[in-house]
N, C-alpha and C positions, 0 to 999 in steps of 0.2 A: 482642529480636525473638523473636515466637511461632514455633513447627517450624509447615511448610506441609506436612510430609508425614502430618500425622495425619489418618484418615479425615474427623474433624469439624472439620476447619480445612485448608479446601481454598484451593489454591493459587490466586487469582483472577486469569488473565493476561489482556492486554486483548483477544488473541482470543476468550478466553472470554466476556467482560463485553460485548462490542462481537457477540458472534453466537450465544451462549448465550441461555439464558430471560430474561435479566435483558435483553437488546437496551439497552443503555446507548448514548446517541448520541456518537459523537466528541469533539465540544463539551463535554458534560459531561466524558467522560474528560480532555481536555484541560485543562480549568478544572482539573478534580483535581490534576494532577498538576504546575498550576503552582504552586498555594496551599498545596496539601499534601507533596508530593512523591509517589515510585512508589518500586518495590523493582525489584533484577535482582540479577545475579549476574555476577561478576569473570570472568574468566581462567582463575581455579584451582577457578571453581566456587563459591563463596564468596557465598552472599545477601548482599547491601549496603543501606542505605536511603540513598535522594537526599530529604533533608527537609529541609537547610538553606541555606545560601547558600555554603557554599565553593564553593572552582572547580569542586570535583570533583562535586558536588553538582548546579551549574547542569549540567554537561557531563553527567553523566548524565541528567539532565530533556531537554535540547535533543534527548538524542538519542532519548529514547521519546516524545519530541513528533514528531523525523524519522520514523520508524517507523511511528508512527501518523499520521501525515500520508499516506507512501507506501504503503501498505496496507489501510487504513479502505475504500478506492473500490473495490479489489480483492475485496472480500468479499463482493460478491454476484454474480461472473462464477464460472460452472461450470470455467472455466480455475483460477481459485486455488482454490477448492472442490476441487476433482480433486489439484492438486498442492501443497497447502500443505504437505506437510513436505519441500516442493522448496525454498519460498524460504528462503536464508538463514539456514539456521538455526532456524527458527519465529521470525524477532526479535519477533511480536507473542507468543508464548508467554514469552520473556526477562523481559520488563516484565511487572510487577500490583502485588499485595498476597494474604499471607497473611487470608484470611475473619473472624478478629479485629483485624487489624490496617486493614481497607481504608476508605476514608472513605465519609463518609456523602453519595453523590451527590446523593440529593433534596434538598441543598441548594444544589444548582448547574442551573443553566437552558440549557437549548438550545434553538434554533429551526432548523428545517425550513429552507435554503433555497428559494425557489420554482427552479424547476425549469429559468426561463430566465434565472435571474441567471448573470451573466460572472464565470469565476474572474479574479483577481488578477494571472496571467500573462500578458505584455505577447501573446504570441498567442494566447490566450485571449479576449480581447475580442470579441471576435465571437461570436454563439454557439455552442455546439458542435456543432454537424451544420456546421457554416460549420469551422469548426478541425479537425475529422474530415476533410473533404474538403480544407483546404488541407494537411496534413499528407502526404494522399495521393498529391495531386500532387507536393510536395515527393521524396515518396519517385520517382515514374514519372521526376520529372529527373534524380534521380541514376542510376535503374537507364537510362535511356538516355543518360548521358553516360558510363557505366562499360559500355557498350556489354550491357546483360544483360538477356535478355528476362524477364521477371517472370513471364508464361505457361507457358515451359516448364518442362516436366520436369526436378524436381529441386532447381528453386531455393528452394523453402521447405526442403529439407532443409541446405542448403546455408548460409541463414540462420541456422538454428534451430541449427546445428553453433557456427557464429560468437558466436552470440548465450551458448552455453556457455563457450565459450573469453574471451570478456567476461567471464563469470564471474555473469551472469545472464541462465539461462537462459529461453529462449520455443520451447514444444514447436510441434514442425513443423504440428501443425493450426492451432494458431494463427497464426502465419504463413502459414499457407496462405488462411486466411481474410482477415486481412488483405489478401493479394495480391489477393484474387478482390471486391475492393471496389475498387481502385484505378481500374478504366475506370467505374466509375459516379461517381468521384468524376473523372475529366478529363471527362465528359459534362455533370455538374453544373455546373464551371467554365464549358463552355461555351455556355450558354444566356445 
């Protein structure tokens, strides 16, 4: 394996490849690094390559395919923008390839979904301003079965506290924002 710390062999990680110059589409990334495999780093620190088929091998693919499944959507809200060396560790910086070492995308194809196809998740099926709003409701029942007014003062801090102590955090605007959709989303229900 080639050094990724040299100036002209830059470390390619898929936040790079996925929001840098290069805008590489998910799809492709993902073809890559099923055909090819991806590089990370251990424990101790230690570059590793996932190029072939052992356990360890798939087990590292699966999991820069998780990563990049759960982060790829994230990268164009001013929320991950603002705090990307919040989540986790940078996982999408963990995963790439060294600049000599990285495969040749243009030989892998992606398509555009159109914009009103349904994700794959059993509540997903509906479209999403339809799953946006039942999510919302979802949440207005628990905060009135838990007796807690979602208006008042306080409660996005109070979340957002939670939501760290989980261990993944969502800063208080964001939930704030959140909350401040939730009566347009019990109004939508009810028409």
């Amino acid at each position: 394996m080639s050094a990724p710390e040299y100036p002209n062999n830059i470390w390619l990680s898929l936040h790079y490849l996925l929001s840098g110059k290069h805008e590489i589409s998910a799809g492709v990334l993902a073809s890559s690094i099923e055909k090819e495999g991806i590089q990370t780093y251990d424990r101790f620190g230690r570059r590793i390559s996932a190029n072939g088929e052992s356990p360890e091998s798939l087990r590292v693919k699966e999991h820069a395919l998780d990563v990049l499944a759960q982060h790829c959507d994230n990268l164009d809200s001013l929320e991950y923008e603002k705090n990307f060396w919040r989540y986790e560790d940078q996982p999408l910086e963990l995963f790439g390839w060294p600049e000599d070492e990285a495969p040749d995308f243009s030989g892998y194809e992606s398509e555009s979904l159109p914009k009103a196809v349904m994700a794959s998740h059993l509540m997903e099926k509906v479209p999403r301003i339809d799953a946006k709003h039942t999510y919302l409701l979802i949440l207005a029942v628990l905060f009135k079965e838990a007796k807690i007014d979602f208006n008042s003062r306080g409660t996005a801090g109070l979340i957002a506290h939670a939501t760290e102590v989980l261990g993944s955090p969502v800063s208080e605007q964001t939930v704030r924002n959140v909350l401040k959709d939730i009566p347009e989303a019990i109004e939508y229900r009810r028409k």
